[in-house]
VOGU-3710 file (C-alpha; in Angstrom, 3 decimals, decimal comma):
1> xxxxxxxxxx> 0,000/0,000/0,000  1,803/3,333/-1,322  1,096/6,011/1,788  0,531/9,518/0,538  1,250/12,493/2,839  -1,086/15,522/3,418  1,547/18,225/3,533  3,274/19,580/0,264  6,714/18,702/-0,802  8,819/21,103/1,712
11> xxxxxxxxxx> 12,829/21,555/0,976  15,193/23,083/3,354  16,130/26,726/2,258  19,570/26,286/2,913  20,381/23,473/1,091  21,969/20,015/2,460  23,410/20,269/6,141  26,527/18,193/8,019  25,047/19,601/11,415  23,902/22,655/12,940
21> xxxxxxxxxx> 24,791/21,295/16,185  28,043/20,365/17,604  28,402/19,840/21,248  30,440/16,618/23,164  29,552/13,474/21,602  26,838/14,756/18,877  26,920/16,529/15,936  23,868/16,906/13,628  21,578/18,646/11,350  18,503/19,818/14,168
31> xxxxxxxxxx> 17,447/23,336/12,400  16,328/23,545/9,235  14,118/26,479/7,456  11,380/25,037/5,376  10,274/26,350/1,782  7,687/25,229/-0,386  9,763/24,919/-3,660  6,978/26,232/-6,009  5,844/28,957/-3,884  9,353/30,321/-2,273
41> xxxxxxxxxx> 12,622/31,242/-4,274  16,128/31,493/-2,060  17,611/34,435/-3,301  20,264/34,375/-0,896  21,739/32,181/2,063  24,357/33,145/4,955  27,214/31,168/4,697  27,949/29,244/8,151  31,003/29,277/9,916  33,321/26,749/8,690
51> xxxxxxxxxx> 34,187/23,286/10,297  37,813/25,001/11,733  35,811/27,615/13,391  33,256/25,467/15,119  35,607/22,369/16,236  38,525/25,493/17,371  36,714/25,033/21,053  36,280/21,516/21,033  32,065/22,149/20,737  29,286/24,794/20,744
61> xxxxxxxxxx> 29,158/26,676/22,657  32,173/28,613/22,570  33,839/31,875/23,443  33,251/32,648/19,915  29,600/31,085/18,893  27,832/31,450/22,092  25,140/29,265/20,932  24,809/25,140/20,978  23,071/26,309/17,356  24,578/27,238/14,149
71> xxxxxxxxxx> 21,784/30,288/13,030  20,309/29,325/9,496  19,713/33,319/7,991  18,476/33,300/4,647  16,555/35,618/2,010  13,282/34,703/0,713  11,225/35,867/-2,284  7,536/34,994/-2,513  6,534/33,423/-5,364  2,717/33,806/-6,695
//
């Protein structure tokens, strides 16, 4: 039996992830910013700090990311 789902096809604005979060034994992709494809363009996307930056302290957070988040900042355009 092929299961259909009720929401609409939803990408992640910021494209594919290692992790957003990095603290002692985990590291993972928790945060994401949802777009309906046909409905939402990108136009632009923040890059994130790189893997040297966030690994410099061992894990988030640091002295210089004070968050156990990476922020996902992004421009949107609506679509019609």
């Amino acid at each position: 039996m092929e299961l259909l789902s009720a929401f609409p096809s939803l990408l992640n604005a910021c494209g594919k992830l290692a992790y957003t979060n990095y603290v002692g034994g985990f590291h993972g992709c928790l945060d994401y910013i949802f777009i309906q494809p046909d409905s939402m363009q990108v136009e632009q996307v923040i890059p994130l700090p790189s893997h040297q930056e966030v690994t410099t302290y061992e894990a988030l957070p640091s002295v210089v990311h004070p968050s156990d988040h990476i922020a996902l900042v992004c421009d949107l355009r609506w679509s019609p």
